[in-house]
FITOR-299919 format. One record per residue (C-alpha): residue in one letter; x, y, z negated. Coordinates in steps of 0.05 Angstrom, whole numbers, padded with zeros to 5 digits, always signed. Last residue first. Layout:
N
AXYZ ...
! end
This chain:
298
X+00569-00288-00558 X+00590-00350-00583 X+00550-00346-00651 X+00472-00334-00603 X+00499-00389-00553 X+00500-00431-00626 X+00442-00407-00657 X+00402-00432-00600 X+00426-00493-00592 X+00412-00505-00672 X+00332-00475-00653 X+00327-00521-00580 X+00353-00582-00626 X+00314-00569-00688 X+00263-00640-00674 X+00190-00641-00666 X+00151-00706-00687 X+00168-00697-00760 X+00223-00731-00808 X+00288-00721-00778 X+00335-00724-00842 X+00334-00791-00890 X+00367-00830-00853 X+00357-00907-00834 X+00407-00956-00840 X+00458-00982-00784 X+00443-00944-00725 X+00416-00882-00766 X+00474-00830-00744 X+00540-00866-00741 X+00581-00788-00748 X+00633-00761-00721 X+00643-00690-00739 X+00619-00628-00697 X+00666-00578-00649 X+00622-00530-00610 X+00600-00545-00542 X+00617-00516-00484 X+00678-00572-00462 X+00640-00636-00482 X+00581-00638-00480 X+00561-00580-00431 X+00625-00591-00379 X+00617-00670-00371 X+00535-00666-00381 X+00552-00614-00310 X+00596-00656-00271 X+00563-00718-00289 X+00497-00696-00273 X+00524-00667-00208 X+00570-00731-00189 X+00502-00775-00204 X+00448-00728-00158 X+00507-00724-00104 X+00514-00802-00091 X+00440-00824-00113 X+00412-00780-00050 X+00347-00793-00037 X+00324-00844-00090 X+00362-00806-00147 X+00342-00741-00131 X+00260-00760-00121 X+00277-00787-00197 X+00322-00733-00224 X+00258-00691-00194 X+00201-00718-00224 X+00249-00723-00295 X+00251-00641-00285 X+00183-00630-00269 X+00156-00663-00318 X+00145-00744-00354 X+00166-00792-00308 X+00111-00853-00312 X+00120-00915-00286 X+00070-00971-00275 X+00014-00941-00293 X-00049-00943-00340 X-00102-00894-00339 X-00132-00892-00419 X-00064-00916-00449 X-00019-00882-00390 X-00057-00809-00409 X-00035-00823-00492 X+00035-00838-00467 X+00033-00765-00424 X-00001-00730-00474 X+00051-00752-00516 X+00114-00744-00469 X+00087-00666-00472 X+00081-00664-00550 X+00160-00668-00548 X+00171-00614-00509 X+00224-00625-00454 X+00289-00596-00450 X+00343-00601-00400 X+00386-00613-00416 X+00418-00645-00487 X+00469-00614-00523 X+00502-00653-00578 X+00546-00616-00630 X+00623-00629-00604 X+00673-00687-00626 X+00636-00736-00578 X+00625-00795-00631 X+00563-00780-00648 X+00508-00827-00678 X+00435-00808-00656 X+00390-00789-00710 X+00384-00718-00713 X+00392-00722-00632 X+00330-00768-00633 X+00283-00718-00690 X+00251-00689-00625 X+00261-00639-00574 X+00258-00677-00515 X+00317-00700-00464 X+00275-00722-00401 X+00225-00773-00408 X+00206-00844-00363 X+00146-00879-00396 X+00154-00955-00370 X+00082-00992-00359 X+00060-01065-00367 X-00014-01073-00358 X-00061-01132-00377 X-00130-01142-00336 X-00109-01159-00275 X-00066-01234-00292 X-00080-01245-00222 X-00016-01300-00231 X+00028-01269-00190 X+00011-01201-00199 X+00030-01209-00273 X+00093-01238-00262 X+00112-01179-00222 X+00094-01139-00273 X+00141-01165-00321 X+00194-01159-00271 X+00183-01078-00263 X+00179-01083-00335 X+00244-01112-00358 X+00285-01076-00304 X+00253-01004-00329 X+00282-01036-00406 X+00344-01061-00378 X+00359-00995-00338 X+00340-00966-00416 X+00385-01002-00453 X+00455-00993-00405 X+00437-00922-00407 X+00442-00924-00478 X+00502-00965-00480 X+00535-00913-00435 X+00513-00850-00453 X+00572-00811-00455 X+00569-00803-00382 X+00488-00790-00343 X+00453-00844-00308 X+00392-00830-00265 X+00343-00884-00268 X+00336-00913-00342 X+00370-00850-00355 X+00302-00818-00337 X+00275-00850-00409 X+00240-00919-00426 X+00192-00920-00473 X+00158-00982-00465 X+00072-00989-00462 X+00038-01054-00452 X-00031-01059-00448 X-00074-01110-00463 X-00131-01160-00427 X-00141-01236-00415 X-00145-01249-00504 X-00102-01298-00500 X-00059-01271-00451 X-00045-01202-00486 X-00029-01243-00538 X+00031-01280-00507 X+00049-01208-00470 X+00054-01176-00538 X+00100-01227-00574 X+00149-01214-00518 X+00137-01150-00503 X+00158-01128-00570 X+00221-01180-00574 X+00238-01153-00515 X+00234-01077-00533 X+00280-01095-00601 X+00321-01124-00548 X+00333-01074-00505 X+00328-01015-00554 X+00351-01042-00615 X+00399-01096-00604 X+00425-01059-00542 X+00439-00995-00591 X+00466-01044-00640 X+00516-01070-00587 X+00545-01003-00576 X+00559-00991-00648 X+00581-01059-00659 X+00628-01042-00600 X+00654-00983-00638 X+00659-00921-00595 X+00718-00881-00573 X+00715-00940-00514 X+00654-00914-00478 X+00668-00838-00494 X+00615-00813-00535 X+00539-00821-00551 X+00505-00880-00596 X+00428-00874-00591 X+00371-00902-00620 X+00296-00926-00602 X+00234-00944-00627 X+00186-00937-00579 X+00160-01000-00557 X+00081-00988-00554 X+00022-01051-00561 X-00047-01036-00540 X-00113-01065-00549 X-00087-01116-00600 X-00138-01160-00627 X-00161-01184-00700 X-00158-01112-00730 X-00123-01135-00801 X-00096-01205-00789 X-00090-01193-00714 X-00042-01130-00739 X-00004-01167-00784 X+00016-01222-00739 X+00039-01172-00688 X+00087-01145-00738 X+00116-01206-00774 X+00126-01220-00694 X+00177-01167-00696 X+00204-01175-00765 X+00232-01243-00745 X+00266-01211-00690 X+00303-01172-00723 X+00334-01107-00689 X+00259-01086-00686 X+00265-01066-00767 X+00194-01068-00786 X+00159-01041-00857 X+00079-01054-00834 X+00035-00995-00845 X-00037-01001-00833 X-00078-00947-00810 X-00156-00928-00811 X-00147-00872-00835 X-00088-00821-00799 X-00057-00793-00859 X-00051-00850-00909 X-00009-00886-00842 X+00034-00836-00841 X+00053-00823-00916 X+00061-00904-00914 X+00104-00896-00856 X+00154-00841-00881 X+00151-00885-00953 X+00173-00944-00912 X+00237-00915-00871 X+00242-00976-00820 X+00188-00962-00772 X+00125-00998-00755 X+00053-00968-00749 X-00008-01012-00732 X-00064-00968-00716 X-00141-00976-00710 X-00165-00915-00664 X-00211-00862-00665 X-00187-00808-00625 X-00158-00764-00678 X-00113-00823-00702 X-00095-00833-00636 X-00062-00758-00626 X-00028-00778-00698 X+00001-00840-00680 X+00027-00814-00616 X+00065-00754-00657 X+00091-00802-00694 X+00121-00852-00655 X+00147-00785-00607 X+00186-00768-00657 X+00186-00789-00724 X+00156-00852-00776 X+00130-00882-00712 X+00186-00926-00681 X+00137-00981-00664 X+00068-00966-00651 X+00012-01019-00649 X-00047-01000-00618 X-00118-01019-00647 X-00175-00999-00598 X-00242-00980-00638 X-00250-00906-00620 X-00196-00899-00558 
! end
């Protein structure tokens, strides 16, 4: 990776960070975009050779004010990752359609707008990768999740299509790939609004620093889709064979977890609307707070 510039949306937490900082050992130029601006600039300080470019990838405006800052500083894009991302969970109509619609805005077309001004200079220069983060409810759908679901089947829909393009025209050299996680202890469930009236409890649980290895193993081996453990590789091989009983079970079982099990927890919009303060690291306190809570039951 010495030498490569990536651009990484999403990085101030999460997985956005904890890619930036695997790269940063490696040797690479980065571009890092988020919205919280002294998160970034810490961020970008910390890796080297960094730049930090304030990005909200709602706007579209701010998404090619991105790519042109990175050719201005590095003067080609090696890489370009779509992983900011929020979430708005609940009953469908319990939450506000702006809600809703800013989790499209976001995700889908925040992702869009990313690949969009990627592609174009990926074909200038006759190589790039692409990378979106996707998730396994891309494939498999779970309830409460509905505008988030609806994101992420437009996001593995986006880049299946994408790569057909490419084939077409022996465009070889450029990649478009779709990272495919499970739940993972990160800053997300910090972030995500709530409108479910119980803490949020996601299953099963995948380490955060696992879905980086696994974004930093699709930059140096690209792939079309990659579902990141033994649990996604399974919802996957579930929902192909038998889509019918994988989707009543993951209903059945999100149904009795979210919103039956767990304890009682205020609404809340989370960051849709403005960034928060909380969630600030790549790891989240989701499997400590779930924790606690079997530990109060009992």
């Amino acid at each position: 990776m010495k030498g490569q510039t990536v651009v990484i949306t999403g990085a101030s937490s999460g997985f956005g960070r904890g890619i930036a900082l695997e790269l940063a050992r490696r040797g690479a130029n980065l571009v890092l975009a988020a919205r919280r601006e002294d998160l970034l600039d810490a961020l970008a300080e910390q890796c080297g050779n960094a730049m930090a470019v304030h990005t909200d990838v709602s706007n579209p405006d701010d998404v090619e004010k991105l790519a042109r800052a990175a050719v201005a500083r590095f003067n080609r894009i090696d890489v370009w990752i779509n992983n900011a991302g929020v979430a708005a969970l609940g009953r469908f109509d319990e939450i506000p359609l702006e809600d809703h619609l800013q989790v499209l805005q976001t995700n889908l077309a925040g992702t869009l707008a990313g690949s969009h001004v990627a592609l174009g200079r990926f074909r200038s220069q006759r190589f790039g990768t692409l990378i979106n983060m996707a998730s396994m409810l891309g494939h498999t759908p779970a309830p409460y999740f509905s505008s988030y679901c609806a994101s992420k089947y437009g996001i593995v829909g986006l880049c299946a299509s994408l790569r057909q393009e490419l084939r077409a025209h022996r465009e070889d050299g450029i990649h478009v790939c779709a990272i495919l996680p499970m739940a993972a202890d990160t800053t997300f469930y910090e972030h995500a609004a709530n409108y479910t009236g119980h803490t949020l409890q996601p299953y099963p649980i995948t380490d955060a620093q696992e879905v980086v290895g696994a974004v930093i193993r699709t930059i140096e081996s690209p792939r079309d889709e990659v579902n990141v453990g033994l649990p996604a590789q399974a919802a996957s091989l579930g929902q192909q064979l038998a889509p019918w009983l994988t989707e009543a079970v993951t209903g059945e079982v999100t149904h009795r977890i979210q919103m039956e099990d767990a304890p009682p927890a205020p609404v809340t919009r989370g960051n849709l609307h403005a960034p928060m303060a909380m969630g600030r690291s790549v790891e989240g306190n989701v499997r400590a707070r779930m924790s606690q809570e079997r530990s109060q039951r009992h």
